[in-house]
C-alpha positions as CSV (number, residue, x, y, z in Angstrom):
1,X,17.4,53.9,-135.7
2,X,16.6,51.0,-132.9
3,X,17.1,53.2,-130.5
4,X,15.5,56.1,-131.7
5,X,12.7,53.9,-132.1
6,X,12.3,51.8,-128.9
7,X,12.6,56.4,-126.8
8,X,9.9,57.4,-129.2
9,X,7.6,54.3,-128.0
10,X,8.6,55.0,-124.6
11,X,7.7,58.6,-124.8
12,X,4.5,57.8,-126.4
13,X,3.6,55.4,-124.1
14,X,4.6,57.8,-121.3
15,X,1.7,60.0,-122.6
16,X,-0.7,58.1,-123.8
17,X,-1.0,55.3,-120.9
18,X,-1.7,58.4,-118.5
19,X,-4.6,59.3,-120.6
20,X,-5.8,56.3,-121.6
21,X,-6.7,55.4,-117.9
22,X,-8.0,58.4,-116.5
23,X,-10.9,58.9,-114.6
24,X,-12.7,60.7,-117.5
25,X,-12.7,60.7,-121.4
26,X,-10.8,63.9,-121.6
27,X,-7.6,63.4,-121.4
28,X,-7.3,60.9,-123.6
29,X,-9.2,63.3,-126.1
30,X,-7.5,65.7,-125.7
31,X,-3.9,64.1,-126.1
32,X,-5.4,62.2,-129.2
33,X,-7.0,66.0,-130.5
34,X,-3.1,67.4,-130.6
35,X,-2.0,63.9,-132.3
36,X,-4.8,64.0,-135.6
37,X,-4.0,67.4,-135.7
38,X,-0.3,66.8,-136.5
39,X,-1.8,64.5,-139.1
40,X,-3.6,67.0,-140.4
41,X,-0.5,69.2,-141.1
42,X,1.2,66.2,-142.5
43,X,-2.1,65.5,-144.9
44,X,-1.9,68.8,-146.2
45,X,2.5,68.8,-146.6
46,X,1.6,65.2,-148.8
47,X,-1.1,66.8,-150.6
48,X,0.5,70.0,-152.3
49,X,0.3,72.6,-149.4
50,X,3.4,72.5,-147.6
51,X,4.7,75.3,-145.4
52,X,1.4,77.6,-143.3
53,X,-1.1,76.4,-145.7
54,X,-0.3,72.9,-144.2
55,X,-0.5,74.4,-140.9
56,X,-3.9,75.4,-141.5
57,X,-5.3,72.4,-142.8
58,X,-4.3,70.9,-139.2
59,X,-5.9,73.8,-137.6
60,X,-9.3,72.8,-139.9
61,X,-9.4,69.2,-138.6
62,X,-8.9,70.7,-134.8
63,X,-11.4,72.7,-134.9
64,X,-13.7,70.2,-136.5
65,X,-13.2,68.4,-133.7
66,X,-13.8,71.0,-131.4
67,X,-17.0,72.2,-132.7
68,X,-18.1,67.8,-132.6
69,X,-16.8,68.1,-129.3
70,X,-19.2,71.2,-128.2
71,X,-21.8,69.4,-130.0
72,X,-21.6,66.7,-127.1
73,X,-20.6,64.4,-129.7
74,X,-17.8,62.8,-127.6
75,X,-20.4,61.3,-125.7
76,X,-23.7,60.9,-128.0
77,X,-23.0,61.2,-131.7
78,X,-25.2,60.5,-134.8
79,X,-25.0,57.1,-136.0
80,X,-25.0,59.0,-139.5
81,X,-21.8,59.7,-139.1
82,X,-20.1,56.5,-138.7
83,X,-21.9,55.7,-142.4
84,X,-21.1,58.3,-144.2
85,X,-17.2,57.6,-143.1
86,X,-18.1,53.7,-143.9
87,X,-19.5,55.6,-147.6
88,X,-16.0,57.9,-147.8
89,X,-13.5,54.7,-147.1
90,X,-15.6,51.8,-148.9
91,X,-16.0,53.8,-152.4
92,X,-13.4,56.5,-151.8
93,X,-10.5,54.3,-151.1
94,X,-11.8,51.3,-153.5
95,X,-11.3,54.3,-156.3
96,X,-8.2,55.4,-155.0
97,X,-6.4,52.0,-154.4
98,X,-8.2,51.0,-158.2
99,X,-6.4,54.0,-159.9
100,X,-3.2,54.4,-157.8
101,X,-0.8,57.1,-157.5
102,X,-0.9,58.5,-160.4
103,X,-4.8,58.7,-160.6
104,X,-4.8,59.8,-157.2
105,X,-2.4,63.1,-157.9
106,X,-4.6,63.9,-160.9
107,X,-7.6,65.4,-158.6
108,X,-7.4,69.3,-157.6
109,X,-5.9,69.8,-154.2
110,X,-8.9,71.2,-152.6
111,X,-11.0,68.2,-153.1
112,X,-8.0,65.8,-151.7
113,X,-7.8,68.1,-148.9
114,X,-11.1,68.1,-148.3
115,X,-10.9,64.6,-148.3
116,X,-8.4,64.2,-146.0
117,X,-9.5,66.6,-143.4
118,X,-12.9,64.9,-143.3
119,X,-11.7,61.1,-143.1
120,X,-9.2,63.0,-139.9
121,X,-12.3,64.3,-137.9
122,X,-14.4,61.4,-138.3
123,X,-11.5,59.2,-137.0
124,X,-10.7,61.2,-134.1
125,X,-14.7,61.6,-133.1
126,X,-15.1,57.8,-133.2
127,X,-11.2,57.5,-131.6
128,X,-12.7,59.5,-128.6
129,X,-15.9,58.2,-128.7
130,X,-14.8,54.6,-128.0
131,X,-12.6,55.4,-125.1
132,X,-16.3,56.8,-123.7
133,X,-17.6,53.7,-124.1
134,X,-15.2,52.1,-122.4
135,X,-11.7,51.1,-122.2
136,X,-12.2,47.5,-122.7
137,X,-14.0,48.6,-126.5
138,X,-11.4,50.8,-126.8
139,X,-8.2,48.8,-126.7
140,X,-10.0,45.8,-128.1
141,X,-10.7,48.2,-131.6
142,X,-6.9,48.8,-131.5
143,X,-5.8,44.9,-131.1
144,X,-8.1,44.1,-133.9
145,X,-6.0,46.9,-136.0
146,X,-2.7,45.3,-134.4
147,X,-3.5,41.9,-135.2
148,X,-4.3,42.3,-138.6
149,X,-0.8,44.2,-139.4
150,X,0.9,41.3,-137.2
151,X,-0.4,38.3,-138.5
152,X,-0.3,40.0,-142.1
153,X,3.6,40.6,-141.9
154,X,4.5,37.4,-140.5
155,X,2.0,35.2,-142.9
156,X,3.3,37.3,-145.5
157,X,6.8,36.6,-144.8
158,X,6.1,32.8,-144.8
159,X,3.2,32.4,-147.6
160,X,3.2,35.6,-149.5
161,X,3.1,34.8,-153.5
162,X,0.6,37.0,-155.0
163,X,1.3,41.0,-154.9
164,X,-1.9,42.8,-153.5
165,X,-0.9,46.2,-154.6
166,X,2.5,46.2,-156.4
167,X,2.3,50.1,-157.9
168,X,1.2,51.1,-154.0
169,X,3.1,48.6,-151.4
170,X,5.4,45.9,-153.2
171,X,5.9,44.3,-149.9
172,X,2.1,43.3,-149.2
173,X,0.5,40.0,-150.5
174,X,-3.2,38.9,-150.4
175,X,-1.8,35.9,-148.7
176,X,-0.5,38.5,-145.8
177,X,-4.0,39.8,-145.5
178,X,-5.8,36.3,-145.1
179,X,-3.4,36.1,-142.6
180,X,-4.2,39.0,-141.0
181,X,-8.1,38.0,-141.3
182,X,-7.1,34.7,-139.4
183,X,-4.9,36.4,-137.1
184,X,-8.4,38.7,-136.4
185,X,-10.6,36.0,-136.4
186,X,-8.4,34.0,-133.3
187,X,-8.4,37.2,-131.4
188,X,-12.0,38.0,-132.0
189,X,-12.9,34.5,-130.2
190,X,-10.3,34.2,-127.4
191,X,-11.5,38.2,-126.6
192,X,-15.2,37.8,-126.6
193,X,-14.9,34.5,-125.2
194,X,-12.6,35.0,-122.4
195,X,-11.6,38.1,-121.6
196,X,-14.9,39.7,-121.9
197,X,-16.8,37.5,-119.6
198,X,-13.7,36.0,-117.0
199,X,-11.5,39.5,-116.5
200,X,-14.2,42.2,-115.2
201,X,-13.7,44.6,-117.9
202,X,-15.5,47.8,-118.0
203,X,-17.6,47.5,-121.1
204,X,-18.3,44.6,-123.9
205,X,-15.1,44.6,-126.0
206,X,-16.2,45.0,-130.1
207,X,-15.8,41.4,-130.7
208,X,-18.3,40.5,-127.7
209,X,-20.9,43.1,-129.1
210,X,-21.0,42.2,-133.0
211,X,-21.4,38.2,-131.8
212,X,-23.9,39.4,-129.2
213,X,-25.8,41.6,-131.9
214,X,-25.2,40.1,-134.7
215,X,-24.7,36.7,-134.3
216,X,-21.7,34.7,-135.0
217,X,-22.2,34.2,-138.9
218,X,-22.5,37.9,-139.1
219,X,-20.3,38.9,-136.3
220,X,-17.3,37.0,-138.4
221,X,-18.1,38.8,-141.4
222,X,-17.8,41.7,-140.1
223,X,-14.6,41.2,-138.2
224,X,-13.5,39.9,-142.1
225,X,-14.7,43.3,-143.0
226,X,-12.5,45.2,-140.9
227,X,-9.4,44.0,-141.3
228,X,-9.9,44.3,-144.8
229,X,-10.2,48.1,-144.3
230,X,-6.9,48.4,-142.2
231,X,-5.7,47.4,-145.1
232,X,-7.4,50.0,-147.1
233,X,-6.4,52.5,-144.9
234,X,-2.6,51.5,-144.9
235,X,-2.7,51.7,-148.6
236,X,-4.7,54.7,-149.4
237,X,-1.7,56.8,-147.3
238,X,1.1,54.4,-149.2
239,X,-0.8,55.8,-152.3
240,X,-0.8,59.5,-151.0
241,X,2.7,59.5,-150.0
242,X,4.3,57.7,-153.1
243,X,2.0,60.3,-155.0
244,X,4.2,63.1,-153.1
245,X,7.3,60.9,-154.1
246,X,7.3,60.8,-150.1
247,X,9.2,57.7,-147.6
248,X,7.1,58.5,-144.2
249,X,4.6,61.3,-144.0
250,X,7.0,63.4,-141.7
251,X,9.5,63.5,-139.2
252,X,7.5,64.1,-135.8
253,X,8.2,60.7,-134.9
254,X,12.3,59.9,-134.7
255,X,12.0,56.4,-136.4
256,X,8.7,55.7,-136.6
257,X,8.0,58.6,-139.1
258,X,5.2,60.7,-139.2
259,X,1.9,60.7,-137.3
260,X,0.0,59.1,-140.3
261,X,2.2,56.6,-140.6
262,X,1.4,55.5,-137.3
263,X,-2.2,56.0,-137.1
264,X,-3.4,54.8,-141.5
265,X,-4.8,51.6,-140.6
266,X,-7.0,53.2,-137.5
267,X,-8.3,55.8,-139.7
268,X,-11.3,53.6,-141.6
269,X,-11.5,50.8,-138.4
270,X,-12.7,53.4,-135.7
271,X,-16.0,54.7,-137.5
272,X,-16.6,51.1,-139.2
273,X,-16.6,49.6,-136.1
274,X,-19.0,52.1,-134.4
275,X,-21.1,51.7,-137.6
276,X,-20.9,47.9,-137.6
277,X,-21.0,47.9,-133.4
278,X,-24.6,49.9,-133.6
279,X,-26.6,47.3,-135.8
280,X,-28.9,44.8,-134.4
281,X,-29.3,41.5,-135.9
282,X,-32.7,39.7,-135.9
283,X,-34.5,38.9,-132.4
């Protein structure tokens, strides 16, 4: 499993690195495009449409994509849209987690489909959109993500008492995720207050433009914010899959699982922080 693990990263990193520091946007769209589209399939296997009808949901969220793509979207998109994403994760996922598995199964596929395929696009558009902005935003969104998983499992580990979500992910505590809050909140300081200003970066990391906009009272709540919604977005596809009666979302990844597996936690974090990262505090 190890090993199968440690050439899948490699791969990955082959391909994404490459991408990730080209000259344009593009690749890296493009790469990420064929990766939210495999999640797409998987979304639609968890979600009572295995076999070609799965295949087609993936084609759906592609060529959602597409068409926001030829919509010059990549590069100038509606605010709007980062909302309503911030209105489909805060009350869609607060239901979901609140009514679990079982509540979650009980809706008509079309509507969790739907659901799905939607959340998919808008994740990919602001994915894409932040690597336009610059790679410095970019990888800074992702570390926030990182952090808040890292500093969950290991605080956690040491502190955990209290079950967040026992019916959803027995192995998660709410002492994991004010770990993972502080964990955010160390990273959001050290980022904004050295990297951003001492390493030459190509654009204001997220940390340096919610202080910078918001100020710091708001700029930490915010940051308190999202890494509460990695969280969300970790449990909402722990809720899908157990719904399924499901271990990973696939197999596309040798020991890492599926796709979605790989990617919940960055599904909700990307639009927020494009929603969050366009406000302007008082002058």
């Amino acid at each position: 499993m190890l090993k199968q693990r440690v050439i899948t990263a490699v791969v990955l990193l082959a391909l994404l690195l490459p991408a990730l520091f080209a000259g344009s946007a593009w690749p890296f769209a493009l790469l990420t495009l064929a990766l939210i589209g495999a999640a797409g399939w998987e979304w639609g296997r968890l979600n009572g449409q295995p076999g070609w009808p799965a295949l087609a949901i993936g084609a759906v969220v592609v060529g959602l994509c597409l068409g926001s793509m030829a919509a010059g979207w990549l590069v100038a998109p509606p605010d709007l849209l980062w909302w309503l994403s911030a209105l489909l994760w805060v009350l869609g996922g607060t239901w979901a987690i609140r009514h679990g598995p079982d509540g979650w199964s009980r809706h008509g596929v079309a509507w969790r489909q739907g659901v799905g395929v939607l959340a998919l696009a808008l994740a990919w558009l602001a994915l894409s959109h932040a690597r336009s902005i610059g790679i410095n935003f970019l990888l800074s969104v992702f570390c926030l993500v990182w952090m808040a998983d890292i500093a969950a499992y290991f605080g956690g580990r040491a502190f955990g008492r209290r079950k967040l979500a026992p019916a959803i992910s027995p192995g998660k505590s709410w002492e994991g995720v004010w770990s993972g809050m502080a964990g955010v909140l160390l990273l959001g300081f050290v980022w904004a207050g050295l990297i951003d200003p001492g390493l030459g970066v190509d654009s204001k990391s997220l940390f340096g433009l919610l202080f910078e906009r918001l100020g710091a009272p708001a700029g930490v709540l915010a940051l308190l914010f999202l890494s509460a919604m990695s969280v969300v977005g970790d449990l909402v596809e722990s809720l899908v899959k157990r719904s399924a009666g499901a271990k990973d979302s696939s197999g596309l990844l040798p020991g890492h699982g599926g796709v979605l597996d790989r990617v919940d936690a960055l599904l909700p974090v990307f639009p927020l922080a494009l929603a969050l990262s366009s406000l302007r505090g008082p002058t």
